[in-house]
C-alpha positions in Angstrom: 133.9 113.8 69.4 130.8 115.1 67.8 130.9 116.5 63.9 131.3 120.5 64.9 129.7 120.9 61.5 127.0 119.4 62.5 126.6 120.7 65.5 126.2 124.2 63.7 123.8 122.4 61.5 121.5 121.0 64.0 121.8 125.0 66.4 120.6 126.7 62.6 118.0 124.5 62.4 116.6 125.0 65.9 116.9 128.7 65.5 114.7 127.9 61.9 112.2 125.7 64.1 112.2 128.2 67.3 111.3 130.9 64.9 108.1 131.1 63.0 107.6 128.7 60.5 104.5 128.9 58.9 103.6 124.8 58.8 104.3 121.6 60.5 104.6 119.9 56.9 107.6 123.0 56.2 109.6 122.0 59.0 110.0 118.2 58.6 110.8 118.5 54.9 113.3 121.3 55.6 114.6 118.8 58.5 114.9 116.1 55.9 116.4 118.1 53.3 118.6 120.3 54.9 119.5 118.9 58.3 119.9 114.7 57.8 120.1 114.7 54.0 123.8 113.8 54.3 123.1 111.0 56.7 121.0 109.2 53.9 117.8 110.2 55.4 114.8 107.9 54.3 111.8 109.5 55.8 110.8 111.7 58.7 107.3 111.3 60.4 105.6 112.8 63.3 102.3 110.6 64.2 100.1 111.0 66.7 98.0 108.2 68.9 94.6 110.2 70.2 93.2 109.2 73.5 90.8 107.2 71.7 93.7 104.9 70.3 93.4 105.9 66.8 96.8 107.0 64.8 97.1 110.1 62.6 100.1 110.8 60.4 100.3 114.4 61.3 103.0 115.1 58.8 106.0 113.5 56.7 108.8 113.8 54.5 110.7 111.4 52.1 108.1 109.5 51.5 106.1 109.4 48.4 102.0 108.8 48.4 102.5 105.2 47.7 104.3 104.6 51.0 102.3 106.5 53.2 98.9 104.6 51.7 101.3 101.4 53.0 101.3 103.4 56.3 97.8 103.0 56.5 97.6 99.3 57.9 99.3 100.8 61.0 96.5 101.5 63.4 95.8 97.3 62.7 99.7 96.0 63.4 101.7 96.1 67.0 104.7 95.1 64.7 106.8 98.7 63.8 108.8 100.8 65.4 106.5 104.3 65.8 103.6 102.1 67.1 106.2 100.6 70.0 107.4 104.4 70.4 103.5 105.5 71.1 102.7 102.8 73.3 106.0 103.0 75.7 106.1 106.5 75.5 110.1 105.7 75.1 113.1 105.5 72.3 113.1 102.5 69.9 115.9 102.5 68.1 117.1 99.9 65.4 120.6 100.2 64.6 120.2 97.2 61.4 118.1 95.8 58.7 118.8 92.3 61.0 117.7 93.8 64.3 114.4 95.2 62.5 113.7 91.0 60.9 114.3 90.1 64.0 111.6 92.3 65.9 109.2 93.2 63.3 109.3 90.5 60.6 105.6 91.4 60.0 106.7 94.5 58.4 109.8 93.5 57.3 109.0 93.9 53.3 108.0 97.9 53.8 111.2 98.5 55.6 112.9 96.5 53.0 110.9 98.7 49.9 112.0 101.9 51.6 115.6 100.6 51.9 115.8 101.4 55.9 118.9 100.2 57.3 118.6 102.2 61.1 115.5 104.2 62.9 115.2 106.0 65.8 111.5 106.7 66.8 111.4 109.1 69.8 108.5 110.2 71.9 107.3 113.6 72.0 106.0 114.9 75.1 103.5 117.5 74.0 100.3 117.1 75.4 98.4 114.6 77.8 95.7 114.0 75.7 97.9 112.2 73.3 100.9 110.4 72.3 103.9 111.4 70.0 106.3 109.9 68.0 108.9 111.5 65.9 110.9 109.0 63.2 114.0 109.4 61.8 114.6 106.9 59.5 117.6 106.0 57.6 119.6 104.5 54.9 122.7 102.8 54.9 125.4 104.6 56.7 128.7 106.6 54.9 131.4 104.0 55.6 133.6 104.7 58.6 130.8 106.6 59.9 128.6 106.4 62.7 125.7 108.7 63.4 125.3 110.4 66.6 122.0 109.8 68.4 122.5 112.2 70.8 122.4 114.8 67.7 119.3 113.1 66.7 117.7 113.1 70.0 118.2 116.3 70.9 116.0 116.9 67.2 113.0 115.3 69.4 113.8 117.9 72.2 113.4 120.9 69.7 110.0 119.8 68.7 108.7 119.6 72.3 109.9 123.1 72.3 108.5 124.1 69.1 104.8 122.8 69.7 105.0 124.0 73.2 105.7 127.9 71.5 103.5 126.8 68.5 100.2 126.6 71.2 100.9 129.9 72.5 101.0 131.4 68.9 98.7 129.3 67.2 101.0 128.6 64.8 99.8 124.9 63.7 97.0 123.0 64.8 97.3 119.0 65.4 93.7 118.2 66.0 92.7 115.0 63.2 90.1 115.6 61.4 87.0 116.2 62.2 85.0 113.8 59.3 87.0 110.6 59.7 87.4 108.6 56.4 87.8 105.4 58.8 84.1 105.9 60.6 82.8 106.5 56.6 84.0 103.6 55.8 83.0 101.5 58.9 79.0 103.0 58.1 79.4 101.2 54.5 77.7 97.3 54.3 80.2 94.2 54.5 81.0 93.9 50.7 81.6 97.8 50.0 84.0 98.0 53.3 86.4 94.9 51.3 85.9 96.5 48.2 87.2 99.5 49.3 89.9 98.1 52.0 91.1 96.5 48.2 91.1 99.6 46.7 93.3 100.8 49.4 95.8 97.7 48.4 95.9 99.2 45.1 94.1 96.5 43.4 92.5 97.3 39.9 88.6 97.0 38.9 89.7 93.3 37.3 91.7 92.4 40.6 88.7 93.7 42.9 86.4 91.5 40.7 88.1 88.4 41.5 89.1 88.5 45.0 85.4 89.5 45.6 83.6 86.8 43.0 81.7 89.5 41.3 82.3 91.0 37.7 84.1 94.2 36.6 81.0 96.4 36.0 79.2 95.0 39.6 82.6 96.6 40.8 82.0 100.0 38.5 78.5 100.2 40.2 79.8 99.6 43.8 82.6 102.1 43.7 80.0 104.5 41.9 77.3 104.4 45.2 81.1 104.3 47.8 82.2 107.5 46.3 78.8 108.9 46.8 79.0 107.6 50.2 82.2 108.3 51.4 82.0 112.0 49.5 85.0 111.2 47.2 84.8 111.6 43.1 88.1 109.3 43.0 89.6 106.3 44.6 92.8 108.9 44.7 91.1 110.9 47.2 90.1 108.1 49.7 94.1 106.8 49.7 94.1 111.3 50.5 92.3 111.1 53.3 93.8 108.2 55.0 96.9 109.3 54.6 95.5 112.6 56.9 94.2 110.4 59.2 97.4 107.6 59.0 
């Protein structure tokens, strides 16, 4: 018999959502915070796949800017959850650490840094121009208890509803953007796309100097002329803008 606590929880936050927040962003933290932070909540993510195949984390919570520059490697991987979710256009739910080894060993080590135990990605049916995936992901259970996915699904239903009301009032806009950090960096010659594909790794000036045979200021100078070129004063601002763009 479902949590009647929780019930009440999940009807508040509809009302919350079905109201008139002011941001996307707003409404998945207060989701994470107030609404699954007592089921161990690791992150929440809504991501979008355009018609032209590419993949935008359109907002997030739980996750700190370290993880969602890990995210980035997403639009090159068939191995995770959200990216089965926006290809299916169905649930994907894994109820262990095991079951996620044992279909997605590839990214095994980021679930295992984030400490996810159980995710439920579900599609959202918005628009037909795009595909939808919200992700609910989770730590280890309380002990004796199990969550109920029918709660957590009907969380994917509210957002249909929400963007659906969101169009007519112009509440939020989920277009990417416009000046995509990805088709910057594709413009850039061979050696400046791998420096800055390590820079994205979180290498260091020294480490970028020896994966690319070159020496510390030759790396200076490069990342002087990619900032210029990808319109960034700091390698902080490129991991910003693929975040955006997931």
């Amino acid at each position: 018999m479902p949590d009647t606590r929780r019930v009440k929880r999940v009807e508040d936050f509809a009302a919350y959502l079905l109201g008139s927040p002011s941001d996307l962003q707003e409404i998945l933290h207060n989701l994470h915070k107030n609404v699954l932070a007592e089921d161990n909540a690791v992150y929440v993510a809504l991501t979008e796949k355009s018609a032209t195949g590419d993949l935008f984390i359109i907002g997030s919570s739980g996750l700190d800017q370290e993880s969602l520059i890990g995210l980035s490697w997403l639009r090159t991987t068939t191995q995770f959850p959200t990216i089965d979710c926006l290809n299916s256009g169905s649930d994907v739910y894994l109820h262990s650490k095991e079951a996620w080894l044992e279909k997605y060993p590839q990214s095994a080590l980021f679930r295992e840094k984030l400490g996810i135990e159980e995710i439920l990605c579900q599609p959202i049916h918005w628009s037909q121009d795009s595909s939808y995936c919200l992700s609910l992901a989770f730590g280890a259970a309380n002990s004796g208890k199990s969550r109920d996915l029918a709660l957590l699904r009907t969380l994917g239903r509210l957002f249909e509803t929400y963007l659906d009301k969101a169009r007519e009032k112009k509440v939020v806009t989920l277009e990417p953007p416009t000046a995509s950090m990805k088709r910057k960096i594709e413009a850039l010659n061979d050696r400046h796309q791998g420096t800055v594909n390590l820079v994205i790794k979180g290498l260091n000036n020294q480490e970028i100097a020896d994966a690319q045979g070159i020496s510390v200021n030759t790396v200076k100078s490069d990342l002087k002329k990619i900032f210029k070129d990808l319109g960034v004063s700091y390698r902080s601002q490129i991991y910003a803008e693929m975040i955006d763009e997931g």
